[in-house]
Backbone as CSV, one residue per row, in Angstrom:
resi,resn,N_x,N_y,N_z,CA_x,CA_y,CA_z,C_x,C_y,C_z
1,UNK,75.267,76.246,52.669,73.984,76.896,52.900,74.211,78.398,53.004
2,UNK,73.272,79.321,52.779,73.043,80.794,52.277,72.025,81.096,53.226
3,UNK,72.017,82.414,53.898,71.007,83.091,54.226,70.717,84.027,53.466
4,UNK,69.443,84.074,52.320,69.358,84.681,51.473,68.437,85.725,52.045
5,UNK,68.751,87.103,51.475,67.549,88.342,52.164,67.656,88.874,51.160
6,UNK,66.589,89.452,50.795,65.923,90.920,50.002,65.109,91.294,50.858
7,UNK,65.639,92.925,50.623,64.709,93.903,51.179,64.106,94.931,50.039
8,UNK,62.644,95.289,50.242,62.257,95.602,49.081,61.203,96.772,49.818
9,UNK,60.635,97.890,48.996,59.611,98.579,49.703,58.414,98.185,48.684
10,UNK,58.265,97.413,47.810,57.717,96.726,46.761,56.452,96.095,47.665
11,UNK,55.912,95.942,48.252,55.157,95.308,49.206,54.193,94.058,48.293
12,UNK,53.809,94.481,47.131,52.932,93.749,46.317,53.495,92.677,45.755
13,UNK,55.056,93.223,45.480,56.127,91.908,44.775,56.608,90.887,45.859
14,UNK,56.246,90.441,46.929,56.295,89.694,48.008,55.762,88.218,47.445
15,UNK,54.615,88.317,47.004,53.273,87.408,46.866,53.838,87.009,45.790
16,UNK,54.084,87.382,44.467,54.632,86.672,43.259,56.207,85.943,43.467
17,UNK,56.599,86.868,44.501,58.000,85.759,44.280,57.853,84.395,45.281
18,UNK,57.094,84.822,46.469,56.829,83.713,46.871,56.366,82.293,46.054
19,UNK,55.486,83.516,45.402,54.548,81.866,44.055,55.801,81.060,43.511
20,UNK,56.545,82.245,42.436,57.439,81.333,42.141,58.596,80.682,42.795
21,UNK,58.733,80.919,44.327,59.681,79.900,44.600,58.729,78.848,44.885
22,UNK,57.606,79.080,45.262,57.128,77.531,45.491,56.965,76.748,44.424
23,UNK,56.795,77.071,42.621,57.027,76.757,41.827,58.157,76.269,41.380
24,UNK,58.938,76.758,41.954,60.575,75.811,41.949,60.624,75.127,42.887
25,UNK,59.823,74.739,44.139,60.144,73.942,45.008,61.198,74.191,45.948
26,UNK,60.758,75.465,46.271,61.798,76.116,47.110,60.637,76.817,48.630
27,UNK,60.755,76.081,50.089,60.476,76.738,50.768,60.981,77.230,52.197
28,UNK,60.365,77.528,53.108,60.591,77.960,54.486,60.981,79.131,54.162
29,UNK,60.674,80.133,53.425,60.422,81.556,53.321,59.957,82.582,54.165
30,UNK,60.493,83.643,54.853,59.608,84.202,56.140,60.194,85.692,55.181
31,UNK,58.947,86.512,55.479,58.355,87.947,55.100,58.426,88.535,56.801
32,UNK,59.606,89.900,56.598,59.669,90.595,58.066,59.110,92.158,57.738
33,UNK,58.203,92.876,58.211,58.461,93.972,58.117,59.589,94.626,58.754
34,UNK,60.376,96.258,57.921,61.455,96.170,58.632,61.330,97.805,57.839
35,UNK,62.457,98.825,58.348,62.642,99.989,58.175,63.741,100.736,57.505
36,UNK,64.361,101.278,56.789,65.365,101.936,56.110,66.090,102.814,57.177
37,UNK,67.099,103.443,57.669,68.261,103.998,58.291,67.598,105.276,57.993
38,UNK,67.000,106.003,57.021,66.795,107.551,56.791,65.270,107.547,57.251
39,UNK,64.651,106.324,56.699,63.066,106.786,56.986,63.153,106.601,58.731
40,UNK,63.943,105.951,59.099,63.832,106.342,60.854,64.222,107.682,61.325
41,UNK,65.530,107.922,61.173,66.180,109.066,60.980,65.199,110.441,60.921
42,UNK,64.650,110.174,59.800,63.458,111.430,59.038,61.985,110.803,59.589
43,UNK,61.995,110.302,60.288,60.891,109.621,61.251,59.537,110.990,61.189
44,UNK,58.375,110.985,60.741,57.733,111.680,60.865,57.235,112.339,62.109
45,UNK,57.257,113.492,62.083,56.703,115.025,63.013,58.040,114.925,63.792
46,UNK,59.512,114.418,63.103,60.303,114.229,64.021,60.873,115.866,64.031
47,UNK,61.529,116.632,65.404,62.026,118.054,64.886,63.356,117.389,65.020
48,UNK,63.842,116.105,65.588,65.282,116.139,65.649,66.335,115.434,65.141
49,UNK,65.632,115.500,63.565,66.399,114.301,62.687,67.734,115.401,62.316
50,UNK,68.872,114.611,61.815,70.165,115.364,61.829,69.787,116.692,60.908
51,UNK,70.563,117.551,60.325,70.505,118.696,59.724,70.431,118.038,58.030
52,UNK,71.730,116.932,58.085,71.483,116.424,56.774,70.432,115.763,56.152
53,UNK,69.690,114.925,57.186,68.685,114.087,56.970,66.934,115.034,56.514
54,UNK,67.061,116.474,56.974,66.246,117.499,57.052,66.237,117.435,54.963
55,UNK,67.397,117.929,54.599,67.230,118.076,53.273,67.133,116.731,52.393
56,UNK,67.240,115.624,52.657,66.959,114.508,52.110,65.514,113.920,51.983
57,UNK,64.842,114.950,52.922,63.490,114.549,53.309,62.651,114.510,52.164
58,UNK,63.147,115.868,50.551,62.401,115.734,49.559,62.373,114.315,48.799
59,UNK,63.724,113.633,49.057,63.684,112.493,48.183,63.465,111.008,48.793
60,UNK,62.431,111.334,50.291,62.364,110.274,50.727,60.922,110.110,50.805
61,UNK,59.709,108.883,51.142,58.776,109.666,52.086,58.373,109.309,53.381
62,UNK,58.992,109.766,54.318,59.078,108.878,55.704,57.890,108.670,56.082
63,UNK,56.720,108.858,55.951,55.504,108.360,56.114,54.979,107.361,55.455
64,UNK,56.073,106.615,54.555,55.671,105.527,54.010,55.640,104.011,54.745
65,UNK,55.002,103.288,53.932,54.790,101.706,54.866,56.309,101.289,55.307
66,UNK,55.988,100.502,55.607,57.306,99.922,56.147,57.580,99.042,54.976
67,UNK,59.138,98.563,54.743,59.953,97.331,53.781,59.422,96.589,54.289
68,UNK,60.080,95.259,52.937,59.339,93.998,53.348,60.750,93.155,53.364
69,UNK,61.236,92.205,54.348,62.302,91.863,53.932,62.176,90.590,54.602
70,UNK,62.673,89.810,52.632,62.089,88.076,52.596,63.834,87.650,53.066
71,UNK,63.776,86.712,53.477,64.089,85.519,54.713,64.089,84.195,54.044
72,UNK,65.549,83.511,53.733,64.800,82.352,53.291,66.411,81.090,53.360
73,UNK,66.687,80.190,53.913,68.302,79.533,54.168,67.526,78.551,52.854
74,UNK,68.964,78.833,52.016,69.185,77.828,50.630,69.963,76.972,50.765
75,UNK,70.104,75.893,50.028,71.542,75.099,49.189,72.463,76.269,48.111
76,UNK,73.595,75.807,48.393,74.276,77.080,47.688,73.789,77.226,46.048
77,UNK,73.469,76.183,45.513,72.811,76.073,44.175,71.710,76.433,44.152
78,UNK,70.904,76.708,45.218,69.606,77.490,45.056,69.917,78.828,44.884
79,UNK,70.508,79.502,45.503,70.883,81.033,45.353,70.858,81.695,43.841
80,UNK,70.698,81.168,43.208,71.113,81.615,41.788,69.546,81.464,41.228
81,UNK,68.774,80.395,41.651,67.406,80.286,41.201,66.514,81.327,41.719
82,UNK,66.645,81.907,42.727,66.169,83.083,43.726,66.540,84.077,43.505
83,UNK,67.677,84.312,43.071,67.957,85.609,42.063,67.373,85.985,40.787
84,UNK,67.336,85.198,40.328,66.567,85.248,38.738,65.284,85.101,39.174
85,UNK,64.528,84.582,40.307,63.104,84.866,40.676,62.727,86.401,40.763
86,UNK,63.595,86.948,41.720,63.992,88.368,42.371,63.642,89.355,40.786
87,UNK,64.796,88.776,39.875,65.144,89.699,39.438,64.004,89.844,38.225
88,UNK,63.247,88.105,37.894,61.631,88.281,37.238,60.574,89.226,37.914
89,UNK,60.522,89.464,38.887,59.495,90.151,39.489,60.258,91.465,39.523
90,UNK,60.895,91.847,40.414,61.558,93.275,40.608,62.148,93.931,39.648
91,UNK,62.968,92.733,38.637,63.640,93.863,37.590,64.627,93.776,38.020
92,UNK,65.702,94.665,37.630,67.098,94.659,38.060,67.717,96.217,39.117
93,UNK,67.845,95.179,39.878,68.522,95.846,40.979,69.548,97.242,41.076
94,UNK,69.569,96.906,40.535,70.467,98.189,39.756,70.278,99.501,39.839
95,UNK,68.754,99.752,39.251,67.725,100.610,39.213,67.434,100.872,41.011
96,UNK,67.094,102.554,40.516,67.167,103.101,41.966,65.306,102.716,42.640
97,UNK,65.417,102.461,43.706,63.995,102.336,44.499,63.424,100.715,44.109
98,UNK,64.195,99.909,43.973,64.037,98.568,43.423,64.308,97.364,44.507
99,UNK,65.280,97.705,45.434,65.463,96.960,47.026,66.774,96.602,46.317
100,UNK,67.016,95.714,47.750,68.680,94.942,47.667,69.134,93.390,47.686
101,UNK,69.252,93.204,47.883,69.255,91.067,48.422,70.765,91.143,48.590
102,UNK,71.581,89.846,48.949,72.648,89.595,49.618,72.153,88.509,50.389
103,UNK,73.488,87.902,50.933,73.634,86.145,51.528,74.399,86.273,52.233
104,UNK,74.421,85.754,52.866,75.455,85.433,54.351,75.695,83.694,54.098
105,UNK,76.310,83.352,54.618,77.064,82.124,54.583,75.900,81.734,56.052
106,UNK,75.667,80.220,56.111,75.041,79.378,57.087,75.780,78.263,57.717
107,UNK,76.306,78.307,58.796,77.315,77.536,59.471,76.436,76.519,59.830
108,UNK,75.430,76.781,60.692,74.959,76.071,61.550,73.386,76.150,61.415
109,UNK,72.197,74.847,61.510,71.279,75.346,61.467,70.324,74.099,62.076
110,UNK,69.167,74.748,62.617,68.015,73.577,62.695,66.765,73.847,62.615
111,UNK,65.865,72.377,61.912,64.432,73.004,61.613,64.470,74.002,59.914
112,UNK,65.443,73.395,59.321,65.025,73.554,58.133,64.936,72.689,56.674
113,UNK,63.947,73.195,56.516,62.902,71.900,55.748,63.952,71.821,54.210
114,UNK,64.943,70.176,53.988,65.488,70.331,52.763,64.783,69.141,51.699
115,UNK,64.937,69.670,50.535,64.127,69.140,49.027,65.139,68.312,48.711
């Protein structure tokens, strides 16, 4: 088992990937709002974000919404179907301002719903 996460500032691409995992028959999916390391940092009307974080401010916009970051424990053979979901909606990761995903390994778990 996988703890699968993407974090995305995509807010609209939430709703379609959800569709299609439920179209694959894939659920117990949870949507967190959550924050980036610079947009806190560069936290708006802040005067005491670091010196570096001051000039980064053009290429950020800390007054933006918050990330959305999907939540979801797989079978290790699901992971690969959720990527190619990810990567139908978002595109490829690769590309800058597109989010991230990554897995953690699942030792232990309860209360989750398996297909």
């Amino acid at each position: 088992m996988q703890l699968f996460v993407h974090i995305t500032n995509h807010e609209e691409s939430v709703t379609p990937i959800f569709t299609k995992m439920m179209e694959a028959g894939l659920q117990g999916a949870s949507v967190v709002d959550c924050q980036g390391m610079l947009t806190t940092l560069s936290a708006c009307n802040s005067e005491d974000a670091p010196p570096i974080f001051g000039s980064l401010r053009q290429f950020i916009n800390p007054c933006r919404q918050q990330n959305k970051m999907i939540l979801i424990v797989l079978k290790d053979e699901d992971v690969p179907i959720v990527k190619d979901i990810i990567h139908s909606v978002a595109g490829d990761l690769k590309s800058p301002n597109t989010g991230i995903l990554f897995t953690v390994p699942v030792m232990n778990w309860e209360g989750v719903s398996h297909r």
